[in-house]
TORVOTI-458869 format. One line per 5 residues: number of its first residue (from 1); their letters; for each residue x, y, z of N, C-alpha, C, O. Coordinates in steps of 0.2 Angstrom, whole numbers, plus 5000, padded with zeros to 4 digits. Last residue first. Layout:
N
NUM	a	X Y Z X Y Z X Y Z X Y Z | ... $
REM end
This chain:
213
213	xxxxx	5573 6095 4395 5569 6099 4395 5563 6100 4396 5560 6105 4395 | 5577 6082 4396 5576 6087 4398 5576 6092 4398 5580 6095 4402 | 5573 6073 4383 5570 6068 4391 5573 6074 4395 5572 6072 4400 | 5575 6082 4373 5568 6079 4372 5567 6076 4382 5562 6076 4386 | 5587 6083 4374 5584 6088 4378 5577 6088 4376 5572 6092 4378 $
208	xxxxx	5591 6069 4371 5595 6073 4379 5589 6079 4379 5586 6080 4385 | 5586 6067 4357 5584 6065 4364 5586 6067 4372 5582 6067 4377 | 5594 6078 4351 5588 6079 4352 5583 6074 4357 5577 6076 4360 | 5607 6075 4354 5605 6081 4357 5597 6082 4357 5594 6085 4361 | 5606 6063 4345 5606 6061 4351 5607 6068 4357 5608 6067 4363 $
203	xxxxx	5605 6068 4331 5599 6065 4337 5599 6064 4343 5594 6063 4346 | 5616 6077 4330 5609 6077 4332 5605 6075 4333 5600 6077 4337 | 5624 6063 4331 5628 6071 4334 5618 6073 4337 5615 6071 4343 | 5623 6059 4320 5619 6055 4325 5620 6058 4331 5617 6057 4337 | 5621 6071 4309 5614 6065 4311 5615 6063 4316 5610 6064 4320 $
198	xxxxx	5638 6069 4308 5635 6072 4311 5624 6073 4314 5622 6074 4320 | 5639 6054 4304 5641 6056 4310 5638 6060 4314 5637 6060 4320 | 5636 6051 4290 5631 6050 4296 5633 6053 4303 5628 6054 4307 | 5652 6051 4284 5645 6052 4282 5642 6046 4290 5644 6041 4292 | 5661 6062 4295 5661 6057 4293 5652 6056 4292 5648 6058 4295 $
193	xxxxx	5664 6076 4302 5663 6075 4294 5661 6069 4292 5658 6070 4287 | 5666 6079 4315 5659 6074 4315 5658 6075 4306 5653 6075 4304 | 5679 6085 4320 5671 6090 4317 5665 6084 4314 5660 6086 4311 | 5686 6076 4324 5684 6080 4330 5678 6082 4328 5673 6083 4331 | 5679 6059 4320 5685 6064 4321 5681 6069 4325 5676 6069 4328 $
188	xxxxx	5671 6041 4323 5671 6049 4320 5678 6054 4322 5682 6051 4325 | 5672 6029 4325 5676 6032 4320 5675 6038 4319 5678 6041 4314 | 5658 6031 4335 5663 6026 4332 5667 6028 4326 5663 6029 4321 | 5655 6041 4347 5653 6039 4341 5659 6037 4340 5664 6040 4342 | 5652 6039 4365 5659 6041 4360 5653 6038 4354 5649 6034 4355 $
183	xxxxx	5645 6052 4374 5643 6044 4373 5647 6046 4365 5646 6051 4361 | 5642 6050 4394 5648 6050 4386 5648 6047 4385 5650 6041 4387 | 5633 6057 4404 5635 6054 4400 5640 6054 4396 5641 6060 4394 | 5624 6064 4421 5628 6065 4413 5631 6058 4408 5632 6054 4412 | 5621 6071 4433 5617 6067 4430 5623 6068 4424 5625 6074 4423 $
178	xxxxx	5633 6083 4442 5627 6080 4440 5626 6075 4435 5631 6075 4431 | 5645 6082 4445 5641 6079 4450 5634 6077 4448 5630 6072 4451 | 5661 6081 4435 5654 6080 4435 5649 6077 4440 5648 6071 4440 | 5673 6073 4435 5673 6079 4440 5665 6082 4441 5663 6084 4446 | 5674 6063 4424 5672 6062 4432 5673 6068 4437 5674 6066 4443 $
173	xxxxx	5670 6074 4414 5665 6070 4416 5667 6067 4425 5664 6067 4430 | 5685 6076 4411 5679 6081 4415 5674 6077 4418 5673 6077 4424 | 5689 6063 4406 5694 6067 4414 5689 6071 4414 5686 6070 4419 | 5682 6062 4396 5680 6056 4399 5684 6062 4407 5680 6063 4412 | 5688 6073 4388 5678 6075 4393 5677 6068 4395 5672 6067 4396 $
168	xxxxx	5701 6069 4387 5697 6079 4391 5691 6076 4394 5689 6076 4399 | 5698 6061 4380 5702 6059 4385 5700 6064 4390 5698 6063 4396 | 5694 6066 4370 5688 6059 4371 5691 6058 4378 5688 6056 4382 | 5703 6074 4362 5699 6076 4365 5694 6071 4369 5689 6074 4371 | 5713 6062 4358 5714 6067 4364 5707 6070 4368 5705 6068 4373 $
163	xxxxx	5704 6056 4349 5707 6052 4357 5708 6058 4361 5705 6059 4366 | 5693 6055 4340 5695 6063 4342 5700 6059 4349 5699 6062 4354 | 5687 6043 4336 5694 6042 4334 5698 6051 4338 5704 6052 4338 | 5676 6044 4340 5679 6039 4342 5685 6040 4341 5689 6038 4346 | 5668 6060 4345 5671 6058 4341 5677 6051 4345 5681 6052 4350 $
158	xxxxx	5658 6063 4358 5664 6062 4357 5664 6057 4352 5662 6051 4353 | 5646 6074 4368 5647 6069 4361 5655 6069 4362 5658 6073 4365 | 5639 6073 4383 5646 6073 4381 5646 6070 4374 5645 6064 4374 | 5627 6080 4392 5626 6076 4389 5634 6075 4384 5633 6080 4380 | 5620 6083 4408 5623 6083 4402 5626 6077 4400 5627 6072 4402 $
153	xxxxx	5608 6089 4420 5612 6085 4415 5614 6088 4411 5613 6094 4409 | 5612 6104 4430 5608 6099 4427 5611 6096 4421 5616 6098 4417 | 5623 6110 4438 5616 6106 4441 5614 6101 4437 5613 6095 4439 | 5639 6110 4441 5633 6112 4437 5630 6105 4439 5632 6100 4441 | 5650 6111 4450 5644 6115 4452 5637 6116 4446 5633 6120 4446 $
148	xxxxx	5661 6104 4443 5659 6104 4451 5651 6105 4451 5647 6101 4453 | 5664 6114 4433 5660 6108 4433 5656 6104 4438 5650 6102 4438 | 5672 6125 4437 5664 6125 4439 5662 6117 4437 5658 6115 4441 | 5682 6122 4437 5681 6120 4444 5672 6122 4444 5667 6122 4448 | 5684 6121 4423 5688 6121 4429 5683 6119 4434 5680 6114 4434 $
143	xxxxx	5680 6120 4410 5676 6123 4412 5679 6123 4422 5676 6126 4426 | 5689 6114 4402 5692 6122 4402 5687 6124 4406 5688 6130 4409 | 5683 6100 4400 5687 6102 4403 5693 6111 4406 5697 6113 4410 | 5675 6102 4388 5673 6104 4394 5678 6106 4400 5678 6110 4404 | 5675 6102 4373 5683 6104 4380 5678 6105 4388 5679 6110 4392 $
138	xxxxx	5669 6094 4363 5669 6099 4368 5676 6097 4372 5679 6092 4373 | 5661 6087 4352 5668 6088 4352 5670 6093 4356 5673 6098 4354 | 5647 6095 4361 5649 6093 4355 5655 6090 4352 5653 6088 4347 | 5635 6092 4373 5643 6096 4372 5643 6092 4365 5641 6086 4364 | 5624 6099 4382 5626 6095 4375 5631 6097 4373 5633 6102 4371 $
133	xxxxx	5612 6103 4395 5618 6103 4394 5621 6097 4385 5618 6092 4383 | 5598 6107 4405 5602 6103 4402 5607 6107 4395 5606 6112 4391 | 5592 6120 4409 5589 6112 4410 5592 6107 4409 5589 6102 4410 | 5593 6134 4416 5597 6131 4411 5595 6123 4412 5597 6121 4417 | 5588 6142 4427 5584 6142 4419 5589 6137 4414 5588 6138 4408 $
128	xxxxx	5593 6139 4438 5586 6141 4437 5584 6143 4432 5579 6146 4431 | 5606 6143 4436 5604 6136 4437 5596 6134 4437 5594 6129 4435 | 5615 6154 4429 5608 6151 4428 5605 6145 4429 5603 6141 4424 | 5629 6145 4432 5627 6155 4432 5619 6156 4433 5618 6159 4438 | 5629 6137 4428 5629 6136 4434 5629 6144 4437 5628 6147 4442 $
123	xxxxx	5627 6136 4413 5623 6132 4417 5625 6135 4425 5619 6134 4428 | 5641 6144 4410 5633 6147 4410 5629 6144 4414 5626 6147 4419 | 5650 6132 4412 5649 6138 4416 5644 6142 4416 5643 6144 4421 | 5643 6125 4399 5643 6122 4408 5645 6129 4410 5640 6132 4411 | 5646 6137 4389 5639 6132 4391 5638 6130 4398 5633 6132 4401 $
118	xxxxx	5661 6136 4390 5657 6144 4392 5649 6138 4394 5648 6137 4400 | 5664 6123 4386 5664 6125 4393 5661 6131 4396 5659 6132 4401 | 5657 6123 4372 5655 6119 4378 5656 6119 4386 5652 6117 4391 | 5665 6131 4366 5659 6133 4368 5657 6127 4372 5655 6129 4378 | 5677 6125 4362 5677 6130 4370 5670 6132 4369 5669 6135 4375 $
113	xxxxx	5667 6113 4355 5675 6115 4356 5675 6120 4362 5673 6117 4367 | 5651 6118 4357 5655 6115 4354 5663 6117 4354 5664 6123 4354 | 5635 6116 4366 5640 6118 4364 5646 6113 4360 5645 6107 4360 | 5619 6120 4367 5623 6116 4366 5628 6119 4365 5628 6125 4364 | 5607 6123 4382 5614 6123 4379 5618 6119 4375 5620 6113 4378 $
108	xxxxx	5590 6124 4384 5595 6119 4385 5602 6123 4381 5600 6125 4376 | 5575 6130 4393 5581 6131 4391 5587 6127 4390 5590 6126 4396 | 5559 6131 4393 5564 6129 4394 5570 6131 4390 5570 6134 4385 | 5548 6143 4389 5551 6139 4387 5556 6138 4390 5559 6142 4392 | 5544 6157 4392 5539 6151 4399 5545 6145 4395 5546 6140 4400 $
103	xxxxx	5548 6168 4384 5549 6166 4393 5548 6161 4397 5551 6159 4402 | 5547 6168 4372 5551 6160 4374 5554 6160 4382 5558 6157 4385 | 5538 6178 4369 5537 6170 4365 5544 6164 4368 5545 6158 4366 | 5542 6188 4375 5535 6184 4378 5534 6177 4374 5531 6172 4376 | 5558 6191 4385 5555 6188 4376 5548 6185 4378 5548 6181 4383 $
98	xxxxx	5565 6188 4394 5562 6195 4395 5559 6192 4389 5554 6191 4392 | 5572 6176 4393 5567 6175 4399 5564 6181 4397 5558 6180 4398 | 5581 6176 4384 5577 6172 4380 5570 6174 4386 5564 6174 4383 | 5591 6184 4390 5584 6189 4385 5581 6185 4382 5578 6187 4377 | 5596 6179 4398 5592 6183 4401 5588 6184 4397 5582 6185 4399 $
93	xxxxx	5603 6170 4389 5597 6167 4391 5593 6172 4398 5588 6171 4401 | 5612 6179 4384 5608 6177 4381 5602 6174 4384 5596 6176 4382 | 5622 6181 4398 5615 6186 4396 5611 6183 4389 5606 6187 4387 | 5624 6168 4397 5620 6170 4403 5617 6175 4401 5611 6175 4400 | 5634 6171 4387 5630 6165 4385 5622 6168 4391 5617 6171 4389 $
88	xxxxx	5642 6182 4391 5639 6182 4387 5632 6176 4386 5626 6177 4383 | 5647 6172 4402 5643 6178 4404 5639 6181 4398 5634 6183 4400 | 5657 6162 4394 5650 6160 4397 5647 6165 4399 5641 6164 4400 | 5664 6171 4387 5660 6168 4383 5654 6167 4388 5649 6170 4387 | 5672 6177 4397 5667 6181 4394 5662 6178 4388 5657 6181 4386 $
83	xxxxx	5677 6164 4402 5674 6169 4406 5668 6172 4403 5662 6172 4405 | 5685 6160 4395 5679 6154 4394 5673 6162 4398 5668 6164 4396 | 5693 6165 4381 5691 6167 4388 5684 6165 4390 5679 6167 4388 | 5698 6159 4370 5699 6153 4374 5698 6158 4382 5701 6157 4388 | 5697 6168 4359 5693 6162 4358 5694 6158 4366 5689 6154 4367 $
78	xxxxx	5701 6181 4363 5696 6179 4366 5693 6171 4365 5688 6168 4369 | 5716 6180 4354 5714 6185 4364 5707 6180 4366 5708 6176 4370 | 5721 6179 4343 5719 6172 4348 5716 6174 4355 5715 6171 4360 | 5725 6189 4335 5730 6185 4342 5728 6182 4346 5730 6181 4352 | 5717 6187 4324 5723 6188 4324 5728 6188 4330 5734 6188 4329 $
73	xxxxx	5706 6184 4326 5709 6180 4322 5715 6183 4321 5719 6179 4318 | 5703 6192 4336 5702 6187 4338 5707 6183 4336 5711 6179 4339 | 5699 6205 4330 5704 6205 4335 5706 6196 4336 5712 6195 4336 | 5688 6200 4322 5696 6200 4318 5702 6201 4323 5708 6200 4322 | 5679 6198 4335 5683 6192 4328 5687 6193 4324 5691 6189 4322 $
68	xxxxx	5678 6211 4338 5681 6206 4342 5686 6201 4339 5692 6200 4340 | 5671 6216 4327 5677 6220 4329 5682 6213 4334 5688 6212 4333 | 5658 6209 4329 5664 6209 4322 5669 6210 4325 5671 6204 4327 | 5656 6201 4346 5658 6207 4340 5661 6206 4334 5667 6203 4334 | 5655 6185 4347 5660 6188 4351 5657 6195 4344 5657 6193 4338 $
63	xxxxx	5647 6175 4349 5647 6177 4354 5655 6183 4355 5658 6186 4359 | 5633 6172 4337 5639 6176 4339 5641 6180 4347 5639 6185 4350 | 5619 6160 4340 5622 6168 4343 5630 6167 4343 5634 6163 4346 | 5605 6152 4337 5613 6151 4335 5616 6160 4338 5613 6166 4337 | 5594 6147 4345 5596 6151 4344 5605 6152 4344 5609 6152 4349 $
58	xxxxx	5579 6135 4342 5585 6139 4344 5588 6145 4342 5586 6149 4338 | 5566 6127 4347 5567 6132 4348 5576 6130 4345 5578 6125 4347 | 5560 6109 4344 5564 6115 4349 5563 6121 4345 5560 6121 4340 | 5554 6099 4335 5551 6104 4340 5554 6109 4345 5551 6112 4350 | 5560 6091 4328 5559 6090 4334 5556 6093 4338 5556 6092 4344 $
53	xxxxx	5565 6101 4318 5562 6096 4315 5560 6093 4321 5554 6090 4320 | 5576 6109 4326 5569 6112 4326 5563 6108 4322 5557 6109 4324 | 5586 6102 4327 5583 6102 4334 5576 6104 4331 5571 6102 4334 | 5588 6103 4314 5585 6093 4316 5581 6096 4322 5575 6094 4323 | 5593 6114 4314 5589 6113 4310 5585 6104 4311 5580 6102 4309 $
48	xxxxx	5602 6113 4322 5598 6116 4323 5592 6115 4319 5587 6114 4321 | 5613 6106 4315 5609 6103 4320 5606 6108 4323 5607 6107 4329 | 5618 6111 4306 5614 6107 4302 5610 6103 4311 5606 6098 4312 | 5622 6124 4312 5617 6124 4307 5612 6118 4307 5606 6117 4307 | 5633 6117 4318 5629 6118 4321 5621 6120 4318 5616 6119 4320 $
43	xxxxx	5641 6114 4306 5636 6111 4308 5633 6110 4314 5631 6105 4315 | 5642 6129 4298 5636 6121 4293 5635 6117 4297 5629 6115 4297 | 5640 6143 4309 5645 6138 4307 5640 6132 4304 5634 6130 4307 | 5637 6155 4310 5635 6152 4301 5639 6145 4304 5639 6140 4299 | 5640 6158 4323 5633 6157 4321 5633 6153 4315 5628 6149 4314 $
38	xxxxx	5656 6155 4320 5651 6158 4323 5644 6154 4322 5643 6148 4320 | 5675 6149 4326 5668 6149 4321 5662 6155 4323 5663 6159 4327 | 5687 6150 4335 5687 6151 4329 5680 6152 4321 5680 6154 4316 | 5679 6141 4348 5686 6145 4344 5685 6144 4337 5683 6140 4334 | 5662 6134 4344 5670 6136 4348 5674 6140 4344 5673 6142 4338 $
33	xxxxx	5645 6142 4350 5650 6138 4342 5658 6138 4349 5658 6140 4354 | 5632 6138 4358 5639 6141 4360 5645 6139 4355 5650 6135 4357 | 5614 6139 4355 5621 6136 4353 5627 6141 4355 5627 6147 4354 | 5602 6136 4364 5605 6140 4365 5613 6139 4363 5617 6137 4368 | 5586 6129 4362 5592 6129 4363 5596 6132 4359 5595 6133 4353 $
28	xxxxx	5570 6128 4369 5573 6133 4367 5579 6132 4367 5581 6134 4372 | 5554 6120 4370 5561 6124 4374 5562 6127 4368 5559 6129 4364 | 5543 6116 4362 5543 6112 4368 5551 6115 4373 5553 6113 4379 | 5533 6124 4353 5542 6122 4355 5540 6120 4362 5536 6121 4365 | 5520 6129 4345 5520 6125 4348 5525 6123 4351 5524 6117 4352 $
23	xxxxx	5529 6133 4330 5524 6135 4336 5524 6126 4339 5526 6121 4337 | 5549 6135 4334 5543 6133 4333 5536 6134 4333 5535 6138 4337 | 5558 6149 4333 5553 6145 4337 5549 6144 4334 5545 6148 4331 | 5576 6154 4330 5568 6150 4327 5566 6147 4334 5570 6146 4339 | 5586 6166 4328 5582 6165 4333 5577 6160 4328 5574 6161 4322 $
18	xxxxx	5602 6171 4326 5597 6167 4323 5593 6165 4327 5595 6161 4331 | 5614 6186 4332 5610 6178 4334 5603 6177 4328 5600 6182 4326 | 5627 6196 4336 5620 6194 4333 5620 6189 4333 5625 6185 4333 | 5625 6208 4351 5628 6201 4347 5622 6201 4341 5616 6203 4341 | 5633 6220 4357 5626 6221 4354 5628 6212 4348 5632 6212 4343 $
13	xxxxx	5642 6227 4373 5641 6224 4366 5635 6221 4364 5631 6219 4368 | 5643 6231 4385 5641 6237 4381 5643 6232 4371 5645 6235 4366 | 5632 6220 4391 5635 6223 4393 5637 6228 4388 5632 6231 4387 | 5625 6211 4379 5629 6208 4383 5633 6214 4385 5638 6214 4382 | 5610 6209 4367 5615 6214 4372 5618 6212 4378 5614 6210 4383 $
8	xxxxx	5605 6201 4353 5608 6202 4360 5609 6207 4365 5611 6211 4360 | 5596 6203 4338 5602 6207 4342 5601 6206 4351 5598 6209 4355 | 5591 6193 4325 5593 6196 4332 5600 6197 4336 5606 6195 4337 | 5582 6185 4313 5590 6189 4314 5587 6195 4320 5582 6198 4320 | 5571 6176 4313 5572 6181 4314 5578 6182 4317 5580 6181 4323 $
3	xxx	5554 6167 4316 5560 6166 4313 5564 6172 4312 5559 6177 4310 | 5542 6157 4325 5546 6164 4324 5553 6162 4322 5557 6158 4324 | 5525 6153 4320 5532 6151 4320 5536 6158 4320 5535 6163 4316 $
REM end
């Protein structure tokens, strides 16, 4: 089993990331946090940790510089540049490919709030290595006109009660050509606080990349 704080390289920035591989993983996913959170966030944590109870691989990764995030937190410049998010994400999954323990591994995307649109625009950047898709309480809708163009399934969680946001990725979804779903949890809100909510958040990304991947 490989466990281990890792360094990224995304052009002349050096990210950091939480690397687990199983032995024996059956893939490899690649969390995309949203505005405002990182790597630490409790609950992509707590769905990493299910993914890996299931035999994934993953890799929790800051997608933006120290230096970025306090730029960030104080005038909001990068959380909502889908752009450099999803390029950043793409060169993650270059160095999942150059890695001799998660070359041959599949690769799936989860994402959460504007991480799910950077996710779908990675997917269509690496169509040949990204195998499916998991949006969290996502905006896919920020992913524009790439939607159009992602290949491989996806998968839409949506809090019941999130309406705005339930409304974003039912209008993305039908701009969506490939294979996909949305599937609303009942009373949940936007952050899946609700007891059991977040559990079924994770299982239901770990069946999506258990039938793709």
């Amino acid at each position: 089993m490989v466990s281990e704080s890792v360094t990224v390289p995304s052009g002349a920035a050096a990210l950091s990331g939480d690397l687990v591989i199983p032995t024996g993983a059956r893939g490899v996913v690649l969390f995309a946090h949203g505005s405002g959170s990182s790597r630490l966030s409790p609950r992509n944590r707590a769905v990493a940790d299910a993914l890996q109870g299931a035999g994934f691989g993953t890799l929790l990764l800051d997608l933006l510089t120290r230096e970025e995030e306090l730029e960030d937190d104080a005038t909001g410049r990068h959380r909502f540049d889908i752009g450099l998010l999803a390029r950043r994400l793409a060169h993650a999954v270059d160095w999942l490919e150059r890695r001799p323990d998660s070359m041959d591994l599949p690769v799936g995307l989860f994402g959460a709030s504007t991480g799910a649109a950077a996710a779908l625009v990675a997917a269509t950047e690496r169509p040949g290595r990204v195998s499916a898709v998991v949006s969290r309480g996502g905006r896919p809708d920020l992913a524009g006109d790439a939607l159009g163009l992602v290949a491989c399934p996806v998968l839409l969680v949506v809090g019941g009660d999130d309406e705005t946001v339930l409304g974003l990725n039912r209008e993305a979804a039908g701009r969506l050509s490939a294979a996909h779903h949305v599937h609303v949890v009942p009373g949940a809100t936007h952050l899946f606080p609700e007891p059991g909510a977040l559990e079924q958040v994770a299982g239901l990304a770990a069946d999506w990349f258990r039938d793709h991947l």
